[in-house]
N, C-alpha and C positions, 0 to 999 in steps of 0.2 A: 504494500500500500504506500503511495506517494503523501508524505507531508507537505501541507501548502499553506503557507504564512498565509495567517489573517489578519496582517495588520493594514491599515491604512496609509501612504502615505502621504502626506502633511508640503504645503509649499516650500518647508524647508530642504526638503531633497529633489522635489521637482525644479528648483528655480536653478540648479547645476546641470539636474538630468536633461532639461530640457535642450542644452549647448550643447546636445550631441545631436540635436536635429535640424542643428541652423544652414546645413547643406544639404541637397535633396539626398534622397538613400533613393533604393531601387524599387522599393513599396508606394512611397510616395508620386513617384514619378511616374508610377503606373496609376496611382489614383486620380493625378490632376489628368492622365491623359481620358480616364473614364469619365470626370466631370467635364471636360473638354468637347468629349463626344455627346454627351446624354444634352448641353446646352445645345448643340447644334448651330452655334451661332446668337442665337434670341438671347437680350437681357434676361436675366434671371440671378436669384438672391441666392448664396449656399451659406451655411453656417459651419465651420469647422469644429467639433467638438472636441477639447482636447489637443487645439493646433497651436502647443508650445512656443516658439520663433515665430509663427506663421510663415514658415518656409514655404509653405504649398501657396500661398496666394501669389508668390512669382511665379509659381509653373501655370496659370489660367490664364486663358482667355481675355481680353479688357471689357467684350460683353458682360461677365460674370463677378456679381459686386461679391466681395468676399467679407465675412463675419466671423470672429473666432472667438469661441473663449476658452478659458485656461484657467488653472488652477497658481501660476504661476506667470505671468504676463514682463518679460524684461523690459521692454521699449515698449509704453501705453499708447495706444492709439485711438482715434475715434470709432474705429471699427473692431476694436478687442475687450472685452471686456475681461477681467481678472474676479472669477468666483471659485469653492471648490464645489463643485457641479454632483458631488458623491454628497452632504449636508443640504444643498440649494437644488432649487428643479434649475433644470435644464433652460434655459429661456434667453431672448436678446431682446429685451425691452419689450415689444409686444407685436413683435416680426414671426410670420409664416417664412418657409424657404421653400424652394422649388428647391434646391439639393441639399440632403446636410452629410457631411461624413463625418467616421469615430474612425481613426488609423490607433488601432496600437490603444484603447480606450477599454475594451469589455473586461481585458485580463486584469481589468486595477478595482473594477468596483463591487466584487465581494456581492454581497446581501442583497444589493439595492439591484441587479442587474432589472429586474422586471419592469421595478420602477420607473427607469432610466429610460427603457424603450418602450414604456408608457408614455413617458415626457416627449421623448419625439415624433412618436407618433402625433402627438398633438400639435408640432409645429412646423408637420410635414403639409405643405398645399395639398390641395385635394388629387391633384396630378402630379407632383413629387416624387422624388429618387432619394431612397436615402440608400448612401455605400456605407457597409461596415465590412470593418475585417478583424476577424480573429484568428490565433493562432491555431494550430492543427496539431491539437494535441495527441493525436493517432498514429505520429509520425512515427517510424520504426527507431528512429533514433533520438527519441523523444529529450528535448533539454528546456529545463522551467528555468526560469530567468526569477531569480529570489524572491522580487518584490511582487509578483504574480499573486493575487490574494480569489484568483476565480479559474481556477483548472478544473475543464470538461470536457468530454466528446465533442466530437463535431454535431455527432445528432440531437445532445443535449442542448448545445446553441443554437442550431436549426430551428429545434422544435421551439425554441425561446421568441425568435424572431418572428416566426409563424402565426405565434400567437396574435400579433399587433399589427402585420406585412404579409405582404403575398411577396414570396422573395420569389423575384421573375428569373433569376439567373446564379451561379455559385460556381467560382472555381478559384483555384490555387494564384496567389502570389506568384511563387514559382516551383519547379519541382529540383529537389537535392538528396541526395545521398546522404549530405547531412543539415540538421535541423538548422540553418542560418539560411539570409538570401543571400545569391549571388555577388560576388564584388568583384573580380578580377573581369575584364570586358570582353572578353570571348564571351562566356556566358551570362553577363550581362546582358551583352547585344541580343546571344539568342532567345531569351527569353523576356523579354521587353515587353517582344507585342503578343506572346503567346497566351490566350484565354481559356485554353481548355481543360475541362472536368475528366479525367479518364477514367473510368470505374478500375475499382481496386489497385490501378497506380498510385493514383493522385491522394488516397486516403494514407497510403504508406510512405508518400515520397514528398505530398503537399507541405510548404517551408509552414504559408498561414492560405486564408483563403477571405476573398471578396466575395458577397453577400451585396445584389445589386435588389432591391427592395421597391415596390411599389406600395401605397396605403391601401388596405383594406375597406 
């Protein structure tokens, strides 16, 4: 049986952790290409949940007004707000989004996870895309990362998301041998633009996986 710290962590560790995403990674950069796609061009509001630096608001579109908040917020801007969103509902003053994403967000919130994507369901447009992605804990080479306070199947977070979403689509991040994303640019490159779900590969090989959500 795996032990999984249930602690919360507090803006005093995220306001360091967060310097390690002030450059895009190779998750991100497949996220803004999926917000990139799902706008199509049209104005449209996203709210990043959990968007540290907001590094991902360089990787979009200038159609796509960008909103983030954090638990941790270094350089305050008009469009960031600083809450910790695990004590606080989820909220940007009294804004709907046409897209919201959580990168790297379900693994921290322990208890509340239902709550949470109760919250966003509520501040999803009625034709809205919300991207989440979670880790794939099914991976054969399975590595929890310490502060992890919500380790699950994948079908345990499926069925979570379901509850609230029609999740219209699901596949891996990337696929690896071992449980990290890609970094060296061979297989950076190769798997960049790759989207697919493979049955029983991508369950044992999948790094995390994107959950592309419509509202119910």
């Amino acid at each position: 049986m795996i032990e999984v710290n249930d602690r919360y962590y507090k803006r005093d560790f995220w306001v360091d952790e967060n310097l390690k995403y002030e450059r895009p990674h190779f998750r991100m950069e497949k996220a803004a290409r999926l917000a990139n796609r799902i706008a199509s061009g049209k104005p449209c509001d996203l709210l990043d949940v959990g968007c540290g630096p907001a590094t991902l608001q360089g990787l979009l579109h200038p159609n796509i007004h960008y909103y983030g908040i954090d638990i941790a917020i270094q350089e305050p801007e008009s469009n960031l707000i600083e809450m910790d969103f695990v004590e606080e509902p989820i909220k940007f003053q009294d804004r709907r989004f046409d897209i919201i994403v959580t990168q790297g967000v379900f693994e921290y919130i322990g208890k509340v996870q239902r709550q949470k994507l109760s919250e966003i369901h509520d501040l999803l447009s009625a034709d809205g895309t919300f991207i989440a992605t979670y880790v794939n804990f099914d991976h054969w080479n399975r590595n929890i990362y310490q502060p992890y306070n919500n380790v699950q199947s994948f079908s345990d977070f499926y069925g979570s998301l379901k509850e609230f979403f029609c999740v219209d689509r699901h596949f891996p991040t990337s696929h690896r041998w071992y449980h990290d994303e890609p970094h060296g640019r061979v297989m950076w490159a190769l798997q960049k633009h790759i989207n697919l779900n493979v049955p029983i590969i991508s369950r044992l090989f999948g790094v995390e996986y994107f959950f592309i959500c419509s509202a119910k």
